[in-house]
ZAMI-927656 format. One record per residue (C-alpha): x, y, z. Coordinates in steps of 0.001 Angstrom, whole numbers, padded with zeros to 6 digits, always signed. Example, Ala and Ser with C-alpha at 12.3 -4.5 7.8 and 13.67 -1.06 7.14 Angstrom:
# residues 2
+012300-004500+007800+013670-001060+007140
# end
This chain:
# residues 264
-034406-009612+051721-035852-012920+050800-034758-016178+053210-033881-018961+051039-036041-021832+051641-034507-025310+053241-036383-028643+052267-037712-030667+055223-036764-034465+055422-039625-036519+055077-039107-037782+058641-041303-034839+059710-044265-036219+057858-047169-036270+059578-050145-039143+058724-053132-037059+060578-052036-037442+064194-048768-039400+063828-045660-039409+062505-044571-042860+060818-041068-042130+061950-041933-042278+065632-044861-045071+064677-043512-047737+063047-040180-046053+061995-038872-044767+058813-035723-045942+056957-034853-044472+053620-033221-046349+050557-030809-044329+047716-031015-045299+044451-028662-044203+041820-027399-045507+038560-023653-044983+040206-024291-047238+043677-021669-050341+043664-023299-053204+045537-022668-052881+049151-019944-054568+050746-017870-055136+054133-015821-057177+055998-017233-060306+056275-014445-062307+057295-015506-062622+061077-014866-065281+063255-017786-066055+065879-015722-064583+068615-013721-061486+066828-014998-058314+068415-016651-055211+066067-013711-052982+065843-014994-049154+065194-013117-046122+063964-014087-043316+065935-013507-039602+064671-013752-036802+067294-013928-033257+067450-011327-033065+064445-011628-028875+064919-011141-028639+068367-014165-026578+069020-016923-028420+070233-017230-029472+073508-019959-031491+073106-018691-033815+070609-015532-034255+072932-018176-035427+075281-019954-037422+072615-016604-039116+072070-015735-040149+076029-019311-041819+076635-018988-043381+073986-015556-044543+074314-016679-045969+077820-019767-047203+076039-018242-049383+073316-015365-050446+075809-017598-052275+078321-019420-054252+075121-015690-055927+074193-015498-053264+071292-012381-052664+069302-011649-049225+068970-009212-047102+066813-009919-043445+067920-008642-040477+066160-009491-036832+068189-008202-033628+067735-005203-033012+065478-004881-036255+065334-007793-036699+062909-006587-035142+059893-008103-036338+056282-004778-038463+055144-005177-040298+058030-008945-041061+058426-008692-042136+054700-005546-044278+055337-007630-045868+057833-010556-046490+055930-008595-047736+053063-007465-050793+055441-010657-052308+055518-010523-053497+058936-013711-051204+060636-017190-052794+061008-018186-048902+061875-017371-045263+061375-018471-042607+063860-017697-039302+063266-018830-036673+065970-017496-032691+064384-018527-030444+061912-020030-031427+058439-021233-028664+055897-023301-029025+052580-023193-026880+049376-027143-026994+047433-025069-025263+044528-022128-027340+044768-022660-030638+046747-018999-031986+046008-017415-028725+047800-018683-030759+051052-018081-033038+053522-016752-033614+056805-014399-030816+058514-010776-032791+059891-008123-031525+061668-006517-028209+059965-010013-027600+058604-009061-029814+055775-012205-031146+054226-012791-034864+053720-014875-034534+050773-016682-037570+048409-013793-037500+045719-011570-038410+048511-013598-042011+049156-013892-043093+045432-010504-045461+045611-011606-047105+048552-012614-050722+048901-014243-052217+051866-016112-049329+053868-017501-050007+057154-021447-051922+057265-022359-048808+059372-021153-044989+059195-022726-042774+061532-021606-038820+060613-022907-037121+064119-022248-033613+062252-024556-031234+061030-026339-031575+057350-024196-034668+056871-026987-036950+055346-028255-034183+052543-027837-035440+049424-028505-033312+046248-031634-033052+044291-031837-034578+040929-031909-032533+038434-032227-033036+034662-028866-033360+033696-028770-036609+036015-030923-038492+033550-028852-037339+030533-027743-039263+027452-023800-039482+028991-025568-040656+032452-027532-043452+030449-024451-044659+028878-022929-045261+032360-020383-042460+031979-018800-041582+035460-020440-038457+037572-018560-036312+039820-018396-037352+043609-020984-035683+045155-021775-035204+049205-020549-036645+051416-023523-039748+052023-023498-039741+048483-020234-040499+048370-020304-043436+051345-023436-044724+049672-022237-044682+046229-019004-046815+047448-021109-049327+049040-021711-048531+052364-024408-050414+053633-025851-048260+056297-025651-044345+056660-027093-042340+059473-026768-038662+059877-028353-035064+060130-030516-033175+058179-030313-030015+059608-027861-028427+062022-028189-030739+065272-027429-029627+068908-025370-031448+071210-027788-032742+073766-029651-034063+071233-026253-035544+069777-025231-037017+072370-028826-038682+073838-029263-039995+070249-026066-041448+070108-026075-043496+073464-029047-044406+073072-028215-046170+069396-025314-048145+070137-026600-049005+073668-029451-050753+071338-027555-052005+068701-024609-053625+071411-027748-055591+072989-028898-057163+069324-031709-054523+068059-032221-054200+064346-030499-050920+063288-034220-049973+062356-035239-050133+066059-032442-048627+067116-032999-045385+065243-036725-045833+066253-035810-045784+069850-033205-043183+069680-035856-040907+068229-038398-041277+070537-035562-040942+073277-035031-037039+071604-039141-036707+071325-039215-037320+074491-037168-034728+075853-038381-032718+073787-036709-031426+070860-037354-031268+067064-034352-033363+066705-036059-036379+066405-036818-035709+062872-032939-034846+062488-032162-038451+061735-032062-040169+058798-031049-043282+057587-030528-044884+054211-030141-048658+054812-031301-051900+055950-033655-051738+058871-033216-055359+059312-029409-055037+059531-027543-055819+062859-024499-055357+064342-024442-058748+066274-024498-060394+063142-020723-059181+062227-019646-061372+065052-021937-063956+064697-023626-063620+068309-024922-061268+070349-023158-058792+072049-025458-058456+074840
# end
């Protein structure tokens, strides 16, 4: 029996002794002939508060997203953050995409399951209540998409490997391709910034990498710091995890900027 190979972010990349994502920090950027220019709210007044959707534990089997969820519930709420939070059977797929087709979220956190398919990358996406799967087809109508969305779920941020069909004639003509994954599919609709997993991601490691973000970002850091932080946070404990986490996006981008001060 022959184990099929998994390809390793470059996050793990080591530069002789170092790695550049816990040196000066690594952010990725995705380029496609598909990606619509980003775009969010950006209708804030200097003293409206973020406002965050926050997805958890859609399945009802993982306690340590459920735990994700309450920190960071208590987190947000002492920073004067808006929250809409959908848990349990509550979170089904009509109604996440019902509330991301208003518009009105500055960021998305999802803390369940994710899956991707090599073979068939549109077959994936996040796991909702029922086990329905919010998949990239379902995001394609949207308009304004949150400046951040951070899928805590396992494999969430693979994105498929071009192949030689993606450069066809049909492609060069700007013909529509199928939705793909999932961060495709947020990316390609003009999400700014997308953080997620690589490989299946424990729940310690979940959860200290997910405090450990917002509590930057809710003081001012640059999202790039914030991830840089966050993995040296997971290094430190130590776990493998650190390399986990990637992020296609601005570096430079901050959440304090959406309300036009700090929110330290």
């Amino acid at each position: 029996m022959t184990a099929r190979r998994r390809a390793c972010p470059g996050e793990v990349l080591r530069v002789g002794a170092t790695h550049p994502a816990l040196g000066a920090g690594l952010s990725r950027r995705y380029a496609s002939d598909a990606l619509s220019v980003a775009r969010w709210r950006d209708d804030h007044g200097a003293s409206d508060p973020l406002r965050v959707l926050l997805i958890v534990d859609p399945t009802l089997d993982l306690p340590g997203a459920t735990a994700e969820g309450e920190a960071l519930q208590q987190l947000l709420g002492r920073k004067s953050v808006t929250l809409d939070v959908l848990t349990g059977r509550d979170a089904t797929r009509a109604r996440i995409v019902a509330a991301l087709g208003t518009g009105a979220f500055d960021v998305l956190h999802f803390a369940g399951h994710a899956f991707f398919d090599a073979r068939e990358p549109e077959q994936g996406g996040l796991l909702c209540a029922g086990k329905e799967v919010l998949r990239g087809a379902d995001l394609a109508s949207l308009g304004n998409l949150p400046a951040l969305v951070f899928c805590n779920a396992c494999e969430a941020a693979r994105v498929r490997k071009r192949t030689r069909a993606s450069a066809s004639p049909a492609r060069q003509f700007g013909l529509r391709r199928t939705m793909t994954g999932i961060a495709e599919a947020f990316l390609t609709g003009g999400v700014a910034n997308f953080l997620g997993t690589h490989w299946p991601v424990g729940d310690d490691s979940a959860f200290a990498f997910s405090q450990s973000l917002y509590g930057s970002l809710l003081t001012g850091d640059r999202l790039g710091d914030a991830v840089l932080t966050a993995r040296r946070r997971l290094e430190a404990i130590p776990t493998v995890d650190w390399a986990d986490y990637v992020h296609y996006g601005s570096p430079e981008f901050q959440l304090a900027n959406l309300q036009g001060k700090s929110s330290g």
